[in-house]
Structures are given as structure tokens and as C-alpha cells.
Kinemage of the C-alpha trace (Angstrom):
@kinemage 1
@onewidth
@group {chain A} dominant
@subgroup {mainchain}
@vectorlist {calphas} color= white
{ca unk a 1} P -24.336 -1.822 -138.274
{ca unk a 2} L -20.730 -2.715 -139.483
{ca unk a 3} L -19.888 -2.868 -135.500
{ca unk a 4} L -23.129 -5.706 -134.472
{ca unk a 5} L -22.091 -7.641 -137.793
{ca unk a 6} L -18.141 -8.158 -136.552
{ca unk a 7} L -19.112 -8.927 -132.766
{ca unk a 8} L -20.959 -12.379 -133.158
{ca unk a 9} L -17.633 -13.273 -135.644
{ca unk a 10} L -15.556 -12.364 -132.519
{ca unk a 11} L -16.946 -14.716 -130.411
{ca unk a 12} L -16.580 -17.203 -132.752
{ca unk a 13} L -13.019 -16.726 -133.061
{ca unk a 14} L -12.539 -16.949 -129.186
{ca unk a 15} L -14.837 -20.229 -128.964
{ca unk a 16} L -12.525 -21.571 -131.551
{ca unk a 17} L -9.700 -20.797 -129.572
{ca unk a 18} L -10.546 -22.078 -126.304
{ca unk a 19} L -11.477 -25.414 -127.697
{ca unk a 20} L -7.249 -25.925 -128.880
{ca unk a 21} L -4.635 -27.338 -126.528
{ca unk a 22} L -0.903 -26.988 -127.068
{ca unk a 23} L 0.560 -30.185 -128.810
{ca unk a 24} L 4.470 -29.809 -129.582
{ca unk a 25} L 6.663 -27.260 -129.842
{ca unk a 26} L 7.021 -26.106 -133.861
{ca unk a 27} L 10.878 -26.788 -133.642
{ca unk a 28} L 10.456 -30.406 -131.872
{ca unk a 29} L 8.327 -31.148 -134.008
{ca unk a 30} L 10.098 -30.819 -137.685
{ca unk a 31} L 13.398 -31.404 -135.878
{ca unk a 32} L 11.936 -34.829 -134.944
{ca unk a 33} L 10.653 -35.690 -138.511
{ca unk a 34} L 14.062 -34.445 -140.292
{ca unk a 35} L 11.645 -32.495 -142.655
{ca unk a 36} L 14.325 -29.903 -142.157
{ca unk a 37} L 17.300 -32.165 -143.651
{ca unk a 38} L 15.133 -33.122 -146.714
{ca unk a 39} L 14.904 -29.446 -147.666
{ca unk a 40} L 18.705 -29.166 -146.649
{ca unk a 41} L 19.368 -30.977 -149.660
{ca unk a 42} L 19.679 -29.753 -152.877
{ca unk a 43} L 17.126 -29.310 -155.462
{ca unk a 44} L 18.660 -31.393 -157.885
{ca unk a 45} L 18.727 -34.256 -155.051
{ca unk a 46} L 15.032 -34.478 -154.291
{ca unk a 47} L 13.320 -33.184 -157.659
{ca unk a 48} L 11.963 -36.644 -158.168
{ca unk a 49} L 10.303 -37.108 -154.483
{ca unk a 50} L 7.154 -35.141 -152.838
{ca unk a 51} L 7.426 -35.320 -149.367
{ca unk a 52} L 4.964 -34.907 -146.661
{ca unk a 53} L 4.316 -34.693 -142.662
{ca unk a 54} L 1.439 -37.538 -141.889
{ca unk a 55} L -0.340 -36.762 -138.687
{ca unk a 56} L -2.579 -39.838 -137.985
{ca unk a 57} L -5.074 -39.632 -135.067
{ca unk a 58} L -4.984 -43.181 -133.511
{ca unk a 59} L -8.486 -43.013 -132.466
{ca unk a 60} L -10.011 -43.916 -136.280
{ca unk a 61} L -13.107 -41.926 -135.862
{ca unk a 62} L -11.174 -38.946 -136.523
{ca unk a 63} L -11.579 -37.510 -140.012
{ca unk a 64} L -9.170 -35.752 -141.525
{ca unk a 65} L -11.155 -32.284 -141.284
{ca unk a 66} L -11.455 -33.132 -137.801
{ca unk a 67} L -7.379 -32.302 -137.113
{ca unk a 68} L -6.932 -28.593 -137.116
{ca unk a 69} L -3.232 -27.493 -136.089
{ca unk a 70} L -2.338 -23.878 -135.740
{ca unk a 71} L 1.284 -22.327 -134.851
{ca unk a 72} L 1.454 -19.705 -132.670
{ca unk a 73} L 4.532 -17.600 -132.678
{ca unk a 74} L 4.124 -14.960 -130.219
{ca unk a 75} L 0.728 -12.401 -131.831
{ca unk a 76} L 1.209 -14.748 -134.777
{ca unk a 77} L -0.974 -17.285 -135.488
{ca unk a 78} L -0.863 -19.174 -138.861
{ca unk a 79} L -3.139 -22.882 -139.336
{ca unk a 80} L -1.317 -25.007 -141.142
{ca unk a 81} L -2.403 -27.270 -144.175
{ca unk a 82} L -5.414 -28.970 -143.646
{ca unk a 83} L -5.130 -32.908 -143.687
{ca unk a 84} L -5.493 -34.701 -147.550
{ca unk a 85} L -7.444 -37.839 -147.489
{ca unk a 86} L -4.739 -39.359 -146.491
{ca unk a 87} L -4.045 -37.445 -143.046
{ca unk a 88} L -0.610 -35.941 -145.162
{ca unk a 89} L 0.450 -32.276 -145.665
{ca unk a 90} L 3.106 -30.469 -147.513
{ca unk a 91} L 5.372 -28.731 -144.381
{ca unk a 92} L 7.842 -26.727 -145.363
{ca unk a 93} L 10.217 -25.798 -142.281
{ca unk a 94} L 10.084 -21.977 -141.382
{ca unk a 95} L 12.725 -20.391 -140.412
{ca unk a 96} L 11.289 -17.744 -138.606
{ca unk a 97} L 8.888 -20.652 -136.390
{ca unk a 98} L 11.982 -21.934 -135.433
{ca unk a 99} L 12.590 -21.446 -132.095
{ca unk a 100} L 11.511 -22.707 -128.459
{ca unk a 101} L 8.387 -20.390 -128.049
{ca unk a 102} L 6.773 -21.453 -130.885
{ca unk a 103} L 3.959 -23.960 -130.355
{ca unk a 104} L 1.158 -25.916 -132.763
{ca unk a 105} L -1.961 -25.720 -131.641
{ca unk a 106} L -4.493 -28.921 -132.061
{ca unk a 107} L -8.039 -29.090 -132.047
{ca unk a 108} L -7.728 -32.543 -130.484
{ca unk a 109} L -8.828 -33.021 -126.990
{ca unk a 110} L -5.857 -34.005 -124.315
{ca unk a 111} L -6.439 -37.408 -124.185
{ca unk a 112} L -6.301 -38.302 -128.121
{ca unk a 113} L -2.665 -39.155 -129.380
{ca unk a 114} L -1.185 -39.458 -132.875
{ca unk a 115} L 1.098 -40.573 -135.049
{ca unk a 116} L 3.563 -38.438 -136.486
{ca unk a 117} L 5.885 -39.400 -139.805
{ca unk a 118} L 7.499 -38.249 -142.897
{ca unk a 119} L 5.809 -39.938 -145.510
{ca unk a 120} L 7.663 -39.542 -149.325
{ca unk a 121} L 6.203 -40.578 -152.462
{ca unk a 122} L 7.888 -40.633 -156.218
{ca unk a 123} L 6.946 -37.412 -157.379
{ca unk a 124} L 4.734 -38.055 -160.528
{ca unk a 125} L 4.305 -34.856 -163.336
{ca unk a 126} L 0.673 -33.636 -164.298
{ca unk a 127} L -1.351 -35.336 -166.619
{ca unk a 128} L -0.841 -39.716 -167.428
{ca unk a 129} L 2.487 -39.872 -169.899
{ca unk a 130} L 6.129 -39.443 -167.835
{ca unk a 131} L 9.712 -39.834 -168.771
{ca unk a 132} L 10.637 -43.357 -166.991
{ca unk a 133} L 13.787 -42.076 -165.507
{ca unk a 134} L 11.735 -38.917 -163.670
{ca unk a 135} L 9.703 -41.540 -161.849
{ca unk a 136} L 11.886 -44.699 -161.586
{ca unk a 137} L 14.835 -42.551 -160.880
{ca unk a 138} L 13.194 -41.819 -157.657
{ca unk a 139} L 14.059 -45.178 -156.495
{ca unk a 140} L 18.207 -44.081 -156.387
{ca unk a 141} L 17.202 -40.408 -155.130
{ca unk a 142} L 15.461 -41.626 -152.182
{ca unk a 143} L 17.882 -44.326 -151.148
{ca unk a 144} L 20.919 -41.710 -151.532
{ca unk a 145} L 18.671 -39.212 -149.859
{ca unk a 146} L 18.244 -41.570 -146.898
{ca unk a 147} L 21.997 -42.052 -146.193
{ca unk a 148} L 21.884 -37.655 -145.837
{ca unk a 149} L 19.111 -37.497 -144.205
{ca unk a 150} L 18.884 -40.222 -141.999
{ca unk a 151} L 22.339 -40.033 -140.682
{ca unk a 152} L 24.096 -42.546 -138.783
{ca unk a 153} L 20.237 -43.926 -138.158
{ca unk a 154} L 20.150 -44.317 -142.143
{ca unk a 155} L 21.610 -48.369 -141.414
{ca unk a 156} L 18.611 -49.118 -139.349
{ca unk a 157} L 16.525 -47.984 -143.026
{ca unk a 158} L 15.612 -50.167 -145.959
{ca unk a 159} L 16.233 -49.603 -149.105
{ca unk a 160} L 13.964 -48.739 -151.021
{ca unk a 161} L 13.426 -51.409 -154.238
{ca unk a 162} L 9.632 -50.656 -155.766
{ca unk a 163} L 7.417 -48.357 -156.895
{ca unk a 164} L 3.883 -48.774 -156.476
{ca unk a 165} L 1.188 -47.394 -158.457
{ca unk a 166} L -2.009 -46.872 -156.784
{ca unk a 167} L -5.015 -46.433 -158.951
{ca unk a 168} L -8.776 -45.752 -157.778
{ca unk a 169} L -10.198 -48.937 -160.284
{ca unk a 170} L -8.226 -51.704 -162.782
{ca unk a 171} L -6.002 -49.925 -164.914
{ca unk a 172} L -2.715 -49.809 -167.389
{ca unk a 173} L 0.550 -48.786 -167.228
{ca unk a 174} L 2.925 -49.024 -170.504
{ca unk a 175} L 6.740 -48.568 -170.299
{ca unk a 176} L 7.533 -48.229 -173.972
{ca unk a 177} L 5.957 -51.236 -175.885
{ca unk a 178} L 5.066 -53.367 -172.612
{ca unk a 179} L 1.973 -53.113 -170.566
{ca unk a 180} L 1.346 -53.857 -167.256
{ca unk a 181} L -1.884 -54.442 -166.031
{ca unk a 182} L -2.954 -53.585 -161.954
{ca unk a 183} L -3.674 -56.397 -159.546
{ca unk a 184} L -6.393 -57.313 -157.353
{ca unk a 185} L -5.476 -54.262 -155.303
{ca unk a 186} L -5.805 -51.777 -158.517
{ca unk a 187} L -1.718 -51.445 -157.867
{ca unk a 188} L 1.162 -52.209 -160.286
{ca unk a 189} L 4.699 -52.570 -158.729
{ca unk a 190} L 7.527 -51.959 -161.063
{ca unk a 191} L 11.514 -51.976 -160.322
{ca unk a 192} L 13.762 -49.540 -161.992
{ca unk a 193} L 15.487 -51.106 -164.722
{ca unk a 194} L 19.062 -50.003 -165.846
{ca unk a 195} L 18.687 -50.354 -168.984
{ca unk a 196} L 15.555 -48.425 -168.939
{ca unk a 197} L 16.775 -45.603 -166.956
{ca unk a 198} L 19.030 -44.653 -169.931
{ca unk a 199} L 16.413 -45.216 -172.605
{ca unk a 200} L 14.197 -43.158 -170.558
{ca unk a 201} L 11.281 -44.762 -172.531
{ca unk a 202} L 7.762 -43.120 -171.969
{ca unk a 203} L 5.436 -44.560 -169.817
{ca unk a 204} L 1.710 -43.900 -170.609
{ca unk a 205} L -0.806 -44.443 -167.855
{ca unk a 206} L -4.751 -45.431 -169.091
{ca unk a 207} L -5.373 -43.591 -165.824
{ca unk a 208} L -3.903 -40.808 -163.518
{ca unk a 209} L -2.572 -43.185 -160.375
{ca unk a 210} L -3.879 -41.744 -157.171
{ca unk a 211} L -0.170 -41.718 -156.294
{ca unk a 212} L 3.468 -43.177 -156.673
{ca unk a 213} L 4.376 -44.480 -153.122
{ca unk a 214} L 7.853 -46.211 -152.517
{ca unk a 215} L 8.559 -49.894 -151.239
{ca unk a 216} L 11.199 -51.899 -149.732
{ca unk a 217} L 9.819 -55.094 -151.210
């Protein structure tokens, strides 16, 4: 019985597989991005970013479930994240993937392109009350980590100036005794403040933002 219950899963698996097409090699792929160089750095010099690989089907029909990528790395196969909401996932580069054999899979057809990017957001803590310099010292972190990580390309870069707090409905956001209130667009946009940076005030969110991006306005 065990044998007739593992055959129909077999075919599955196969069925899956033929449906996938080879869409860059691993290496070309995270070379391309510079994921690589943001790990390269430090700890300490990227403790206050979250950084991700956004794959964006240009064909909007696509969901995000819809984009299945798998490396293969000779008998190895491994899918990688599945897509967030926001067509993002967390990539860390490995090592052992590597090399010029190793390909990713996509469960696109041939004729469907996308957009590839690195995509880094201020990296917020759990829970709605952070030390300002944690959040608004990702502001300095990225721009420094830009110059690394960017290379000679880093002049063609802007800085970045803002944060911008994206909440799902109107909300608050107080940096010691003052409150800011989101717009029309449920966002508030605040600029590191020196001052502020060594106070390292708390800032209390009514809220949990859906996320901390960074601006150049």
C-alpha cells in the first residue's frame, strides 16, 4: 500500500518539474544585485537595514504565489523564499551555489520577464516603541553602505535623506514629546535629526508600520 500511495506523489513532482524553465545562473544573479557586498560588510555596518532581492513579474497579473524559483546545483535542488506581498525575499548569498553550473529555476513561462532589484528598508525592532537612533541611524548606515557597496557606481546613487513610515490606516508616531500624525497616504516622513540621534529619544508608534522604507527626498 505504502508503494501505490508514493507513486501518484511522484508524478506530481515530475509535472512540477517540467512546467520550470531555466532563468539565470545563481552566481549572475546575486553578483548582479551586489547582495553579496551587503553581506561583505560588517555586522556592525548594516545592523540597522533589512535587505531584500525584489523579483517583480512585469506582466501584473502575476501574484506573488504565482513566482516559484528553485536552484539547482547539480542532484541539489533547494526553492527559494516564496515572494512577500510585496514580490521581496530575504537572499542570503551561498557559498556553496556559487559557481557557473548553478541555475534558478522559474515557474514562469519563456516569454514573461521581470524585474530584478535590491530593495533595503530601515530595519525596525518587534513590537511599536524603538530607540530613535536604531531607526534614524539607518539613514547614515545606508548612505556609507552605498559608497562600499556600490563602488565607483555609488556617484550615480542618491543619498538617501527620509524615512518613511508606511502604515495600513491613519496613525501616530511620537519622537519623545512630539507627535506626528500620517498623511493622506497613511505615511509619515521624518529626517534624522542630530540632535536627536544623541538623545536617542523613544519613539512610540499607535500602530506597528507595515514597514520603514528609505527616500532620497
Amino acid at each position: 500500500m505504502k508503494k501505490l500511495v508514493l507513486l501518484p506523489l511522484l508524478l506530481l513532482s515530475i509535472a512540477a518539474h517540467a512546467d520550470e524553465r531555466e532563468w539565470v545562473p545563481y552566481k549572475k544573479l546575486v553578483e548582479d544585485t551586489r547582495i553579496d557586498r551587503f553581506y561583505a560588510l560588517p555586522a556592525a555596518e548594516r545592523d540597522k537595514l533589512s535587505v531584500f532581492l525584489a523579483v517583480k513579474p512585469k506582466n501584473k497579473n502575476y501574484k506573488p504565489s504565482d513566482v516559484v524559483l528553485t536552484v539547482v546545483h547539480g542532484g541539489e535542488r533547494q526553492q527559494l523564499p516564496p515572494l512577500s506581498a510585496d514580490f521581496r525575499m530575504a537572499l542570503v548569498p551561498n557559498s556553496k551555489w556559487m559557481t557557473d553550473d548553478t541555475k534558478i529555476m522559474t515557474s514562469l513561462p519563456k516569454e514573461e520577464k521581470s524585474a530584478v532589484s535590491l530593495e533595503v528598508l530601515a530595519l525596525l525592532p518587534e513590537g511599536t516603541q524603538w530607540n530613535y537612533a536604531q531607526v534614524m541611524g539607518s539613514i547614515g548606515q545606508m548612505n556609507a553602505g552605498i559608497k562600499k557597496v556600490a563602488g565607483a557606481m555609488s556617484m550615480f546613487v542618491p543619498n538617501v535623506k527620509t524615512v518613511v513610515f508606511k502604515f495600513s490606516k491613519p496613525a501616530q508616531l511620537k519622537v519623545g514629546a512630539t507627535a506626528y500624525n500620517t498623511d493622506a497616504k497613511n505615511l509619515i516622513k521624518l529626517k534624522p535629526d542630530a540632535a536627536l540621534l544623541k538623545e536617542n529619544p523613544l519613539m512610540v508608534a499607535s500602530e506597528r508600520p507595515l514597514e520603514a522604507a528609505l527616500d532620497d527626498e
